[in-house]
C-alpha positions, 0 to 999 in steps of 0.5 A, spaced: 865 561 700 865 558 708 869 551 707 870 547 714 878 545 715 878 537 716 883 532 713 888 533 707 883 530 702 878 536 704 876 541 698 876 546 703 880 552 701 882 554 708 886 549 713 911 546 713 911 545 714 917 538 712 919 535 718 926 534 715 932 540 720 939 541 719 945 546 722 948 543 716 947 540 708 952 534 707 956 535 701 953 535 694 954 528 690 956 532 683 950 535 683 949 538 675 951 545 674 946 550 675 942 553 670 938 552 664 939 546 660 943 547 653 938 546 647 938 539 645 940 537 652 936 532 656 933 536 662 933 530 666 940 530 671 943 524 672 944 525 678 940 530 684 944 531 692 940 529 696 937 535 702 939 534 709 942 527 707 948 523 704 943 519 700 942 522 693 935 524 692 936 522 685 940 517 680 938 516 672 941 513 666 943 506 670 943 500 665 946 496 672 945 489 671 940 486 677 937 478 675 933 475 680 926 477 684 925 484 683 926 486 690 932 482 692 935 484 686 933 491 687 936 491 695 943 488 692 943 493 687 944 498 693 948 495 697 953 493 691 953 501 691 955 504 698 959 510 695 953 512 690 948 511 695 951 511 702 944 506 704 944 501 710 940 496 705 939 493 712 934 499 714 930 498 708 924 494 709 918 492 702 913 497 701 910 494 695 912 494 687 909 496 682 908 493 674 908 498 667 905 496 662 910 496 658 914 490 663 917 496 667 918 495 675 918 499 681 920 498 687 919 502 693 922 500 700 921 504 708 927 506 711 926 504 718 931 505 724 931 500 729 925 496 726 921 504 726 918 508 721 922 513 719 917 518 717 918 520 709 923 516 709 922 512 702 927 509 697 925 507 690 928 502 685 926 501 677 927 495 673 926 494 666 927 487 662 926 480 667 930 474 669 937 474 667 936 480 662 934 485 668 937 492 669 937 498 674 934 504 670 934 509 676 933 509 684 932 514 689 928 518 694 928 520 701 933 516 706 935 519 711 943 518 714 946 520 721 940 517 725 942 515 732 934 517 735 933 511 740 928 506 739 925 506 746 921 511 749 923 513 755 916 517 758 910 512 760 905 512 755 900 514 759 904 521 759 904 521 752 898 520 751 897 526 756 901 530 752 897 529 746 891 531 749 894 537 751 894 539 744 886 541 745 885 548 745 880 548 749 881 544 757 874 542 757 873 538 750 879 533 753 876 529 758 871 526 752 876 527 746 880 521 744 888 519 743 888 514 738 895 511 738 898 510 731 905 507 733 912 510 734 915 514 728 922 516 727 922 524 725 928 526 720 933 530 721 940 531 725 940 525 728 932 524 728 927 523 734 923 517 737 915 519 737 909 517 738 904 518 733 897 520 736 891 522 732 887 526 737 879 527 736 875 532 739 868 530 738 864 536 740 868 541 735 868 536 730 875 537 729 882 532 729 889 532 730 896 529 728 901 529 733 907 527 735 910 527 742 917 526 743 918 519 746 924 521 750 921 528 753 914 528 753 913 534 749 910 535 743 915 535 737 910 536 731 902 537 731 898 539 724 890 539 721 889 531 721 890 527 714 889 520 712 895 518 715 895 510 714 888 506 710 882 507 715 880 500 719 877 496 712 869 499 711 864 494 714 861 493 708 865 490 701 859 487 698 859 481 694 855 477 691 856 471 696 853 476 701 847 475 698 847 480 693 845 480 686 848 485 680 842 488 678 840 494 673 835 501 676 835 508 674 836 514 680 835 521 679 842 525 679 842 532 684 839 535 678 834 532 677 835 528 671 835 520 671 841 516 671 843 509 669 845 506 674 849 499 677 845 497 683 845 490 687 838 486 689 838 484 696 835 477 698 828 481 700 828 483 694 830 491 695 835 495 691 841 498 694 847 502 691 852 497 691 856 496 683 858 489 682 859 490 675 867 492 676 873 489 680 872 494 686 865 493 688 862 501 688 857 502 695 854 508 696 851 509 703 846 516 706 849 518 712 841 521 713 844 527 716 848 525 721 855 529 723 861 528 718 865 526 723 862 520 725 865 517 718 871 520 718 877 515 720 873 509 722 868 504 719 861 505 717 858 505 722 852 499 722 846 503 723 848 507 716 846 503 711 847 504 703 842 509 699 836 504 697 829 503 694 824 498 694 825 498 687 829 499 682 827 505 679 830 510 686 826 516 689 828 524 689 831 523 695 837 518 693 839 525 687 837 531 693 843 527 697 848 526 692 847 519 692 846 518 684 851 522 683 856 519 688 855 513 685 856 514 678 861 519 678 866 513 683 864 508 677 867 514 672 873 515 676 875 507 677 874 506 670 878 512 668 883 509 673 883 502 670 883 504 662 887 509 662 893 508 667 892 500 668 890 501 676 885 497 679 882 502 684 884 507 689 888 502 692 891 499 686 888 492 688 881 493 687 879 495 693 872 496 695 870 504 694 865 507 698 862 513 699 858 516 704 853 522 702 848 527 706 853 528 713 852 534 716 857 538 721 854 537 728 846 537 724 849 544 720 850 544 713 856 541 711 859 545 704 865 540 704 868 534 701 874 529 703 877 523 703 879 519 710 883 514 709 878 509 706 872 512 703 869 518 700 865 524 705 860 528 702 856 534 704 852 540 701 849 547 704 845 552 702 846 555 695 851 548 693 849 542 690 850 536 693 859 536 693 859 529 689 855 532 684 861 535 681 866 529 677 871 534 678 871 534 685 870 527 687 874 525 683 880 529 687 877 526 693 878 520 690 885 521 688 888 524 694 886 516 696 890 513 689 896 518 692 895 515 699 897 509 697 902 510 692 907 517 694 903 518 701 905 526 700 905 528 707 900 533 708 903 539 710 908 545 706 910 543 698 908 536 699 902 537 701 901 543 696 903 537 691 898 532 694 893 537 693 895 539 686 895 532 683 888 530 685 887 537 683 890 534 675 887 528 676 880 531 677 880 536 672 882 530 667 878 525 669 872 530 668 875 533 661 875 525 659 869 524 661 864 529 659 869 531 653 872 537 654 877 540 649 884 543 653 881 550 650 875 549 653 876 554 659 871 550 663 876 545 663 881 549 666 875 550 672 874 546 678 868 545 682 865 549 678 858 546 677 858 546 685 853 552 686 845 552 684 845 559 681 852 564 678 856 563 673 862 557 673 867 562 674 865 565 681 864 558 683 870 555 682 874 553 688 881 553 685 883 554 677 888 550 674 890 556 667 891 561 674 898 562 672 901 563 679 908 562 680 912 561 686 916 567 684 909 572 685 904 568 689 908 562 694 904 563 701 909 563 706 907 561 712 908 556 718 903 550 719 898 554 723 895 556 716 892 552 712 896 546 713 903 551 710 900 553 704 898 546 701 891 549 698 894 556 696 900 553 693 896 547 690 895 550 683 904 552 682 904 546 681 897 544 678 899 549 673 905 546 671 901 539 670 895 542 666 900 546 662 903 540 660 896 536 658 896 542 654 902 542 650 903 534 650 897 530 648 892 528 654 894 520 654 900 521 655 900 527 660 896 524 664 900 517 664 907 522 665 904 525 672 900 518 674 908 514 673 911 520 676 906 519 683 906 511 683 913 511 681 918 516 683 916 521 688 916 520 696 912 523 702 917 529 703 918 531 696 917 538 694 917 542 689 924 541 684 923 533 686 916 533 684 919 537 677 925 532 677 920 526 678 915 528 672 922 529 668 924 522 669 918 519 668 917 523 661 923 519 660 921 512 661 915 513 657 919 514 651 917 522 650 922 525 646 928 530 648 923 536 645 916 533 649 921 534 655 924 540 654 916 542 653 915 539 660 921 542 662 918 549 660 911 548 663 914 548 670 920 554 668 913 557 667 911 557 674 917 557 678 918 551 680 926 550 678 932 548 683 934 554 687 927 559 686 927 560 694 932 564 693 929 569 687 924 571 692 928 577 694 928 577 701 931 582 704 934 578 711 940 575 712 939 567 712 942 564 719 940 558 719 934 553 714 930 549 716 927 550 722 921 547 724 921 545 731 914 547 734 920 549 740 924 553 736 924 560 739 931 564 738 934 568 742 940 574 741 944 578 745 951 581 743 951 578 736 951 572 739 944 567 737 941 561 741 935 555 738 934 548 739 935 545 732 937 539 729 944 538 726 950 533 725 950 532 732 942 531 734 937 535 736 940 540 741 940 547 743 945 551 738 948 557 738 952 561 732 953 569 730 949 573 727 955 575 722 954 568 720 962 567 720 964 559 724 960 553 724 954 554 730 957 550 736 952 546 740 951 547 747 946 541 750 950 535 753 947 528 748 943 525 755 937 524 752 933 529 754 929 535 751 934 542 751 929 548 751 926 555 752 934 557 752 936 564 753 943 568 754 946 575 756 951 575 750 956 571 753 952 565 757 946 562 756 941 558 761 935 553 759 931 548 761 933 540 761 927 535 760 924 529 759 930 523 758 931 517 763 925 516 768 927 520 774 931 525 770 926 530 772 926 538 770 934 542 770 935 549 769 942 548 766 947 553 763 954 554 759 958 559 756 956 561 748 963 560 746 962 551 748 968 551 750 967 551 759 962 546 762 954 545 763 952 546 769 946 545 774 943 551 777 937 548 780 934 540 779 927 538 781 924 530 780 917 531 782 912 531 778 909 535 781 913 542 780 914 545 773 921 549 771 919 555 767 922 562 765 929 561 764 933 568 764 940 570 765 944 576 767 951 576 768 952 573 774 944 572 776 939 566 773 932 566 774 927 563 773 920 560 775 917 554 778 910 551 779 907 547 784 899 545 786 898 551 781 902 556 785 908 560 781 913 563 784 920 566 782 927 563 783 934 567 784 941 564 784 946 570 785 953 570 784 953 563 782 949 561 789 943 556 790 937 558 788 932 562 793 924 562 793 923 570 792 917 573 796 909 572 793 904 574 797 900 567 797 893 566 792 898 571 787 902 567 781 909 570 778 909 569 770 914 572 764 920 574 768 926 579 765 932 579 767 937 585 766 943 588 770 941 587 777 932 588 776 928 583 775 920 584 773 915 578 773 908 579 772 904 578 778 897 576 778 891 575 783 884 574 783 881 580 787 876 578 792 869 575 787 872 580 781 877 578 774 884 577 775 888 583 776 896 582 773 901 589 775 907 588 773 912 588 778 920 589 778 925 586 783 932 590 786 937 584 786 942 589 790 936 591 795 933 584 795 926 587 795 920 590 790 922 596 788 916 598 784 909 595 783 905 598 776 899 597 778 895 602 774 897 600 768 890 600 764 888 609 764 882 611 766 875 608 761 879 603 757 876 598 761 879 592 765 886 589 761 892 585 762 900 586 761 903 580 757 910 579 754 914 584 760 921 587 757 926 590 760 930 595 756 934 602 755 933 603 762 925 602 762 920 597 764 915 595 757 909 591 756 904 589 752 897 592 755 891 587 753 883 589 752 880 584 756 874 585 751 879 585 744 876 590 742 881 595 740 889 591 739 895 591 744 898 598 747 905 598 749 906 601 755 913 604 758 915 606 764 922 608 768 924 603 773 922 607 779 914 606 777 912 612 775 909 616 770 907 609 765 906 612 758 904 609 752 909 608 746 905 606 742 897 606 742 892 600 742 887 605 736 894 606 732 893 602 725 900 598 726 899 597 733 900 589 735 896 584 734 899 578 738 902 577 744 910 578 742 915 583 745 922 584 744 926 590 744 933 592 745 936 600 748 935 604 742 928 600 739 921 595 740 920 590 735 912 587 735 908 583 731 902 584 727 897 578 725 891 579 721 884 577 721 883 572 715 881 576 709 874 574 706 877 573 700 883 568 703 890 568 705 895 572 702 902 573 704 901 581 705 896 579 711 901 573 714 904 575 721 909 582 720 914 585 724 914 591 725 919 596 729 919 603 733 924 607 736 925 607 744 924 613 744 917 614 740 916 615 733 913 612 727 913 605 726 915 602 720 916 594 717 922 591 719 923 587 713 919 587 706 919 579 706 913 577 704 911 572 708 910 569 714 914 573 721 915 569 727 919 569 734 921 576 734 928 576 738 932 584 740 939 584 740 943 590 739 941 597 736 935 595 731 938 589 730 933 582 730 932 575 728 926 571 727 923 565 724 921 567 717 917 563 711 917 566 706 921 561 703 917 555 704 921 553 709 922 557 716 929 559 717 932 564 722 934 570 719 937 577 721 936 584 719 940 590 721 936 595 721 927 597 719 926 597 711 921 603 713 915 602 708 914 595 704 
């Protein structure tokens, strides 16, 4: 069924990655052995380590006693602990606090670095009793340790802002796109990096982005799928009776044609119009008339938009055509469910206005779709649907990605975007049973969006189901941020699952108050899986279950692989070098055993190097100036990279230092202008190369023996690109227009000993295949190789190879082979060519099997055979020695760098 990807509240099924990158974990803080709980244990532990921190991420079983107003008393609690908590209390600032029914309190705090947000960056304090008999019962969350980012940026806004905009795909929608600045954020991890956060709309593709550009750079350090990343600007409507508006009573037809009772409000004309006083939070239902969705999306209603309306208190068809009955009785069912159930006054918590704006449209097409944006509820519909707040189910999951904004925040992406989805998946489902008194045996119950489609059966329709029993053992979708937010529908029902199997096993109430107190009370933006399972455990605590109830929801999440640790049950078969790496910059290099990335570890963000034998510690290379080390590659022994950003002036390097750390780094070439771009950096021996761009003409560079870098010949109008480097011959991809015709690209190798071109293969396209272009150029085995792409993408990539004398170009691998690339990466080492497969998105929806794979072929020609069996997500591929290569993999839910020896042949 077609979904439209739009913010994290979006149903869609279409559409992690954490943020947090580490060298190194510190030291467990006496993290409970490993293993299954004893029979009449407590299955929650005392205390959990935290991940890439010296913060724990979890401490229970406190009786500490803490008088005073809570949060005082709570910043004092940690900061009588600085061996426990290992917390600069003076990072801390005062989110909010939350009350229980039962006199509990919690109190969350923000870490800020410098007086900045540190994103995910949450720590949370409970309390029982008050006054003088007030206790600590427990604390933790995220606190990030060893931050040293700076707090000023040292790029002009402007060029952040150009950086931003830079993430549109397409050129042509910049200039009427926008940036809207958002503040500066600390990203985690190593010694964190200071960025501006920008959310950046294209409104002609209807579309948003979150990006975060590294402030002392200028280049972009994380970029997703907009979310709903603070409260939207208040709507322009919470109407009251002092806006001259009077409760009143009407009834309206619902999407199916049945009449409804509904709670309205008179004007002063004497009109009716959807807007429910008879709560606390005042319930305003407007009609978008068909206007684009994303007119509504992250801003306030606009003032020509009015509230669904009648000049009577009975309402025409239309009002239940568009959506507007159901929206509006079913945000009154999901308050009042909220408010009785759980004691929470609105999606806010503080009996905030709910608005819901129903009968947008995509750019005037039918919209299929829901989300929630911030401050209100979106809805659509489409041919063979429903209007979507016809279903309780799915608005209430609307409604509750808005509670879990304002309570955990889980950020949008990976497991806590899994999670985020998960719970508004419980709580939709819950709210519907609740409502329409479903039992748990009921198999609709289970079901959600069921009641969605005009004709089939409740099971075809459904979008996702709670009893589907999947496991991150056999179903985690590994895969990087690009898709579907790094799997935050796909995986959403591992954990809804667990949730539902524990409204089945405990009684309703109490199962949704445990995951209602675990959301509001314990968990944080960046938490993953095992947190979410140690926050339901400790919550299931607080409320008094019994040691029997806990090892029941303990079981639950047993059930469906969410235990500590099950990253390692995915029988991978690659070597794990490095965890964690998620830097959008991160491409790894290998020669000789030895590996190179940009990764952040105990000494900051920085370029790293280790083996791939994993002995030592990795040695950092990058000198700490406050610039951005990247696109770094080595021969083995020495390694060559481009230096960014830092200090006004700093302008672009092109740097190099031996692998071993222990000689100095030095300069190869410099500019400051502006105007010029530092590229391709490759390294051989004695020789460096590189290219640089200046009023849009790119030209190779050589430094010979340790000599200053000289402009190597390109006729004028042609442009070099993808350079490669290896004992004495350098190849660059040559590219010009040829008269009024398509661009012309012919590979082209370079003598360092002659000093001139040696070899140009211009034809590189046989006869009848049409006009192509090479891409990723290698050199390897004494042979040129390279990827030969269809202009008109209708066959995959061929992979050609050549002698280096520039004849007789063959193919090592045909573009109408099943296995052929599907991507523009290349890598290959003397014996073999590794590439990468991607995959069209199945109709029936991402699975690991069609996730990018690594496939390899013999130098020489042969049969091509899967390089590794990991199920996951393969990125990055990089050649060392014989049929050795390392890549970025997720497999595991995060993206690691790892290595294999030789092909695993057929998975």
């Amino acid at each position: 069924m077609p979904r439209l990807p739009r913010t994290t509240g979006t149903f869609t099924l279409g559409a992690a990655a954490v943020v947090t990158l580490a060298l190194a974990v510190p030291p467990a803080l006496a993290l409970p052995a490993a293993g299954a709980p004893a029979p009449d244990a407590d299955p929650v532990p005392a205390l959990v380590a935290g991940t890439d921190t010296a913060a724990p991420q979890l401490v229970t079983g406190l009786s500490d006693p803490a008088p005073g107003d809570p949060a005082p008393a709570a910043l004092a609690h940690l900061a009588a602990h600085p061996d426990r908590y290992r917390i600069d209390t003076g990072e801390l600032a005062e989110l909010g606090s939350t009350q229980g029914p039962d006199g509990r309190r919690t109190v969350r705090f923000e870490q800020r670095h410098g007086g900045i947000p540190v994103l995910g960056g949450q720590y949370l304090v409970h309390l029982t009793g008050q006054g003088a008999g007030q206790k600590v019962r427990s604390a933790g969350g995220r606190y990030f340790t060893g931050l040293t980012a700076p707090t000023t940026p040292a790029v002009p806004a402007g060029t952040l802002r150009q950086a931003a905009l830079a993430e549109l795909p397409d050129p042509r929608s910049r200039d009427a796109a926008t940036a809207e600045d958002l503040g500066a954020v600390i990203l985690p991890g190593g010694g964190g990096r200071l960025a501006e956060h920008y959310t950046v709309r294209d409104p002609a593709a209807g579309t948003a982005r979150e990006v975060y550009v590294d402030a002392t750079t200028g280049t972009v350090a994380l970029a997703h799928d907009a979310r709903a990343p603070r409260p939207a600007t208040a709507p322009a409507t919470t109407a009251t009776t002092a806006d001259g508006l009077q409760p009143a009573t009407g009834t309206a037809p619902d999407a199916h044609g049945r009449t409804a009772p509904v709670h309205i409000a008179k004007r002063a004309d004497g009109t009716y119009q959807f807007t429910d006083l008879t709560r606390p939070a005042p319930i305003t239902t407007y009609d978008a008339d068909g206007r684009d969705a994303g007119d509504f999306d992250h801003v306030p209603v606009p003032a020509d938009a009015l509230p669904a309306s009648s000049p009577t208190p009975d309402f025409p068809a239309a009002t239940g055509e568009h959506g507007a009955t159901d929206a509006h009785v079913n945000a009154g069912i999901v308050y009042d469910f909220y408010r009785d159930r759980l004691g929470r006054d609105g999606l806010d918590g503080k009996g905030g206005a709910i608005v819901s704006v129903v009968n947008a449209s995509d750019g005037g097409k039918p919209f299929p779709n829901a989300f929630w944006d911030g401050s209100k509820m979106v809805y659509g519909s489409g041919p063979g649907y429903y209007p979507f707040s016809a279903a309780l189910d799915v608005a209430a999951h609307e409604m509750t990605h808005g509670v879990v904004e304002h309570t955990a925040d889980l950020f949008a992406l990976g497991q806590p975007g899994a999670m985020n989805e998960g719970i508004s998946d419980y709580f939709g489902n819950a709210i519907e049973a609740t409502a329409r008194g479903l039992s748990m045996d009921d198999p609709a119950a289970a079901l959600l969006g069921e009641g969605l489609c005009r004709s089939g059966t409740p099971q075809a329709c459904a979008q996702r189901r709670l009893d589907d029993h999947r496991t991150t053992d056999a179903d985690y979708l590994g895969t990087r941020y690009e898709i579907d937010q790094g799997g935050a529908h796909y995986n959403s029902t591992i954990f809804s699952g667990a949730l539902w199997d524990i409204r089945r096993t405990l009684d309703p109430l109490t199962a949704d108050r445990v995951v209602y107190h675990a959301l509001a009370d314990y968990l944080t933006p960046l938490d993953d899986f095992t947190a979410g399972r140690d926050a339901v455990l400790s919550a299931g605590r607080d409320l008094g279950l019994t040691k029997r109830q806990l090892r029941s929801v303990a079981a639950a999440f047993d059930a469906h692989g969410i235990t500590p640790g099950w990253q390692k049950r995915l029988g991978t078969d690659s070597r794990t070098l490095l965890q964690n790496v998620s830097n959008g910059m991160a491409t790894p290099a290998v020669a000789r055993g030895h590996w190179l990335i940009l990764g952040d570890g105990p000494a900051g963000t920085g370029l790293y190097t280790g083996t791939v034998d994993g002995r030592g510690t990795p040695v950092r290379l990058s000198p700490e100036d406050g610039r951005i080390h990247s696109w770094a590659t080595t021969d083995g022994t020495n390694a060559v990279w481009a230096a960014m950003g830092g200090p006004q002036g700093a302008g672009q390097e092109v740097l190099t230092a031996p692998l071993s750390g222990a000689g100095p780094v030095r300069g190869v070439f410099r500019s400051t202008s502006t105007a010029q771009q530092l590229g391709n950096a490759r390294i051989s021996g004695t020789d460096i190369a590189f290219t640089l761009t200046e009023n849009g003409h790119t030209r190779p560079y050589l430094s010979h023996d340790g000599g200053a870098p000289v402009p190597l010949p390109v006729p004028e109008g042609h442009n070099a690109s993808e350079l490669a480097l290896k004992d004495g011959l350098l190849a660059w991809n040559e590219t010009w227009r040829d008269g009024d015709g398509p661009l012309v690209t012919v590979p082209t190798l370079y003598s360092v000993a002659a000093g001139k071109v040696t070899a140009r293969y211009a034809e590189h396209a046989p006869a009848g295949t049409g006009p192509s272009s090479a891409t990723s150029l290698t050199l390897a085995g004494g042979r040129l190789l390279w990827l030969d792409l269809p202009a008109d993408h209708t066959r995959r990539a061929t992979i050609r190879s050549a002698p280096l004398d520039g004849s007789g170009i063959t193919d090592l691998l045909s573009g109408g082979s099943p296995n052929a690339p599907r991507s523009t990466a290349l890598t290959a080492s003397d014996q073999a060519v590794t590439y990468r497969v991607d995959s069209d998105k199945p109709a029936g929806g991402w699975t690991n099997a069609a996730l990018p794979k690594l496939w390899q072929v013999p130098l020489t020609g042969g049969t091509p055979q899967r390089l590794s069996c990991d199920r996951g997500g393969q990125y990055e591929a990089a050649a060392d020695q014989g049929t050795r290569v390392i890549w970025l993999d997720a497999t595991t839910g995060r993206t690691d760098l790892v290595v294999r020896d030789r092909p695993a042949g057929t998975c």
